[in-house]
C-alpha positions in Angstrom: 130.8 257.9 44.6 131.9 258.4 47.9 132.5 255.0 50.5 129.1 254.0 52.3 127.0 256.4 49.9 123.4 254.7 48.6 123.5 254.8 44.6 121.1 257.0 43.4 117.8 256.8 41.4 119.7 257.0 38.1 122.4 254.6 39.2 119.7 251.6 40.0 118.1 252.1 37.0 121.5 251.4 35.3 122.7 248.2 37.7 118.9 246.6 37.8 117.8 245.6 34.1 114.4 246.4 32.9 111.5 244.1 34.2 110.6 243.6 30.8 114.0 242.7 29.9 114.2 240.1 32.2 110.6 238.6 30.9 112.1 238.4 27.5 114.9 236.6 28.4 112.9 234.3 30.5 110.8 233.4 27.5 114.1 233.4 25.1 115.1 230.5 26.8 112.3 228.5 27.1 111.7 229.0 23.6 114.9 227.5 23.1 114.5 224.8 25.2 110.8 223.6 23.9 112.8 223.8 20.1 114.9 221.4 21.2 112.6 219.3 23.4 109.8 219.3 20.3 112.9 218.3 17.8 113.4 215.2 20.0 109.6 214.6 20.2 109.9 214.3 16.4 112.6 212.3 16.1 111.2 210.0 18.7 108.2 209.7 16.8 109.7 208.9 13.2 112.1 206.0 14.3 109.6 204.2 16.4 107.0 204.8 13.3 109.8 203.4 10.9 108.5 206.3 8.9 109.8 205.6 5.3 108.8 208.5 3.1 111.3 210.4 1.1 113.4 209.9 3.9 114.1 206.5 6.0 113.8 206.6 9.5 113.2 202.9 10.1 117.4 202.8 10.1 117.8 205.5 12.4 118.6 205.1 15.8 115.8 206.2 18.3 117.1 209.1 20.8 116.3 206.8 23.7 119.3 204.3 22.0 121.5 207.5 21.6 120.6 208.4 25.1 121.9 205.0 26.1 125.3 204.9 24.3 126.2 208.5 25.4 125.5 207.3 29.1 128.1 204.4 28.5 130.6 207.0 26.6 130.7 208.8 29.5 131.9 206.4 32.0 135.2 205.4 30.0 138.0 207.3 30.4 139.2 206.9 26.3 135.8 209.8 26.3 137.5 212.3 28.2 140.6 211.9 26.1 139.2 212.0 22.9 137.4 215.3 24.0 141.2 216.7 25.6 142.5 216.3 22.5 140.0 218.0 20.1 139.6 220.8 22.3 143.5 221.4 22.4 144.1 221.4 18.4 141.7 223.7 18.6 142.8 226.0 20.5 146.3 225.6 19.4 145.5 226.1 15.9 142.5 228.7 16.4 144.3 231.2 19.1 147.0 231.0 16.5 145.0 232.2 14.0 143.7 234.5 16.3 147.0 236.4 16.7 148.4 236.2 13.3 145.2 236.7 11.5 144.6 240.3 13.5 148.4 240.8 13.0 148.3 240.5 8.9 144.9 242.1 8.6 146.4 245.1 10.0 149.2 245.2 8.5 147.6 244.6 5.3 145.4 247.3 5.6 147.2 249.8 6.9 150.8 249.7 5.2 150.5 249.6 0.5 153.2 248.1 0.2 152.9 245.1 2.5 149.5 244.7 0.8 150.8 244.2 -2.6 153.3 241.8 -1.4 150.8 239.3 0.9 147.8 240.1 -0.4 148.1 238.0 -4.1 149.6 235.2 -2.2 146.6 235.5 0.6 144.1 235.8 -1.9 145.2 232.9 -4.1 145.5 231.0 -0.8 141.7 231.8 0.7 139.7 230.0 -2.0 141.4 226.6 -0.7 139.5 224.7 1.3 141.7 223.9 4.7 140.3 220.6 4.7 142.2 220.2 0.8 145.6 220.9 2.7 145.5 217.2 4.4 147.8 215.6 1.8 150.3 218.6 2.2 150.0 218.8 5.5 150.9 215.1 5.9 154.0 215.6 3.4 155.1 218.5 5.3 155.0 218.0 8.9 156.6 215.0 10.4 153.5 214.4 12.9 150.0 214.0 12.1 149.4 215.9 15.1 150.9 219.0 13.9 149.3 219.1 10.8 146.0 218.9 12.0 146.3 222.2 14.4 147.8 223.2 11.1 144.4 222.4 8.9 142.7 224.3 11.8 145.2 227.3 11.7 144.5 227.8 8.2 140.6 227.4 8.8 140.3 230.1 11.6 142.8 232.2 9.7 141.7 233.5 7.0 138.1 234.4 8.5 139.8 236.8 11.0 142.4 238.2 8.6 139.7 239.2 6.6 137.1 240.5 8.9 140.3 242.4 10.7 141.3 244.4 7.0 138.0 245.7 6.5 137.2 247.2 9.8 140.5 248.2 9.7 139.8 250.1 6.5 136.5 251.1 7.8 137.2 252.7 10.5 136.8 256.9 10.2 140.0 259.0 9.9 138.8 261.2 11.8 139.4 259.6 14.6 143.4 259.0 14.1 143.8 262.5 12.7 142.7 263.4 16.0 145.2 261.4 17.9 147.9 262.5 15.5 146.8 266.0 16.2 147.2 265.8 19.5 150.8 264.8 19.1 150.6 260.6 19.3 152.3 258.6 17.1 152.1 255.4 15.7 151.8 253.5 18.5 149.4 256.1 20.1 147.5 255.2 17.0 147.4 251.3 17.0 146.9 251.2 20.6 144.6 254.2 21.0 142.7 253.9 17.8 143.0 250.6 15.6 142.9 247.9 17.9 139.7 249.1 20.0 137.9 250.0 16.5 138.5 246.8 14.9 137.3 244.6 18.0 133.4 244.1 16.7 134.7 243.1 13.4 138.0 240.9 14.7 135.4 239.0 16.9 132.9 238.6 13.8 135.7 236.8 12.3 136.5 234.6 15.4 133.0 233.4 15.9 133.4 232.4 12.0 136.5 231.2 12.2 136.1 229.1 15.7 133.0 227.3 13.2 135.1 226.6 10.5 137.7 225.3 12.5 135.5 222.6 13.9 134.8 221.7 10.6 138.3 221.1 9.9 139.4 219.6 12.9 136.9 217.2 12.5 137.3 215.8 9.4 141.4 216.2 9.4 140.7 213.9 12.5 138.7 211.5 10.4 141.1 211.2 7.9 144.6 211.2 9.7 144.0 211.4 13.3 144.8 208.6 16.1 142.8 210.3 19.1 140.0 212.8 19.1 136.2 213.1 18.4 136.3 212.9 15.1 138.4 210.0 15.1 135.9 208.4 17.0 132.9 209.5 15.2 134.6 207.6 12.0 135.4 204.6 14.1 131.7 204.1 15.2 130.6 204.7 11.6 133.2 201.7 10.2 132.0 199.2 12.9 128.4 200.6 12.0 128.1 201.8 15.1 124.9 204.5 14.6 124.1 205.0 18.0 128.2 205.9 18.3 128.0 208.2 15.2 125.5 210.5 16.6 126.8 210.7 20.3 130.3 211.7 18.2 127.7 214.4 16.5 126.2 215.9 19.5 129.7 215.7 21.4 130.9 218.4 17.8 127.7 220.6 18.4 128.4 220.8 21.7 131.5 221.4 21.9 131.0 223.7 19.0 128.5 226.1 20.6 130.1 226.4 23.9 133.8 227.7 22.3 131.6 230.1 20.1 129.5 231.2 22.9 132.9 231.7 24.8 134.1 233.9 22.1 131.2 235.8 21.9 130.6 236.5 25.5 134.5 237.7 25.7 133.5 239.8 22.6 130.8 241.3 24.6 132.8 242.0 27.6 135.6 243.5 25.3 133.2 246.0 23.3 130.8 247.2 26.4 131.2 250.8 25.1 129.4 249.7 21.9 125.4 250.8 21.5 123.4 247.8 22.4 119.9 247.0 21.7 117.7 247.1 24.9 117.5 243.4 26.4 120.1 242.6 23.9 122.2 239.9 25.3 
């Protein structure tokens, strides 16, 4: 479009979304919020009841109690560091897993021969939980805080490895004969052709894996960790600390859904020539 031309009818209707659109998403979110405000409500409710049906409430800490011991978490600095740490061992461990995972689950998929050698040890290997691997970790690395990026390596990994193979393997030939015909060559290929077809399936496997290595992270922290939230989750829950143990929850599921919601969003921006849904976010 030339400088200082007006888009036209067809390009406004592309830039400005749907009105209807924008009253879905409106009521998408409030939705979400009155979920979470009604969960409250509930939980509110129960523990000053003492409700005591097949469940106990009257031990429960009230969310107004919660509320309090978050507000005094976050004016101390040890907070801050706990939530530093976490947040690097994860992303350590998880962009590892990231680039390796992609790396073998092409490879695997695309070469015989290096899928008979790695994929009997890889498929031996993926039943284990990565939480199991604490005791090995701690005999192999000489710092706990290596083996726990290591517990969340091999939590993220396998997830993408094997969400990377099969769209690998699912994507049509058609599409590299065409390259090939064309006179490109391997390279051409993985460039041109694998790595932009496998990108909805890699980033299926990263929003899984970044799940499961939160998981991991958190209970390798429980067990061996000196610094981190779940470190101090398990310290609340020793000193029977309730109030503590919850604001350690929250402070998972919140950090939890905003690296998964980062992941997806750069999935979205990286597959914007995918067919989406109309108001689809």
């Amino acid at each position: 479009m030339p400088v200082g031309t007006a888009p036209g009818p067809l390009a406004r209707a592309r830039q400005a979304p749907p009105a209807k659109a924008r009253r879905a998403g409106r009521r998408s979110r409030l939705v979400r919020v009155a979920s979470l405000a009604a969960a409250a409500a509930l939980w509110q409710f129960l523990t000053a009841a003492d409700v005591r049906l097949w469940l106990r409430f009257d031990r429960l800490p009230s969310p107004s109690e919660v509320a309090g011991t978050f507000g005094r978490r976050l004016s101390e600095s040890g907070y801050y560091l706990d939530l530093a740490q976490s947040v690097i061992r994860i992303l350590s461990g998880f962009t590892l897993a990231a680039v390796l995972g992609v790396a073998v689950g092409v490879l695997v998929a695309r070469s015989p021969r290096a899928g008979d050698v790695l994929l009997p040890l890889l498929e031996v290997a993926r039943p284990i939980p990565a939480i199991a691997l604490v005791p090995i970790a701690i005999l192999v690395f000489p710092r706990d805080e290596q083996g726990i990026v290591f517990i969340t390596f091999a939590a993220a990994f396998f997830p993408v490895m094997v969400s990377t193979r099969h769209a690998v393997r699912a994507l049509p030939t058609l599409w590299e004969d065409a390259v090939r015909t064309m006179g490109g060559g391997r390279r051409r290929v993985l460039v041109n052709v694998i790595l932009p077809g496998v990108l909805p399936g890699v980033f299926g496997g990263l929003s899984v894996g970044m799940g499961v290595a939160w998981i991991c992270v958190i209970s390798a922290e429980m067990i061996s960790g000196e610094f981190g939230v779940g470190y101090r989750t398990w310290q609340a829950y020793t000193v029977v600390d309730y109030p503590g143990v919850i604001v350690g929850m929250a402070t998972i599921g919140l950090l939890g859904w905003l690296t998964s919601a980062g992941v997806e969003l750069l999935g979205r921006r990286l597959t914007r020539w995918l067919p989406r849904a109309e108001g689809s976010s």
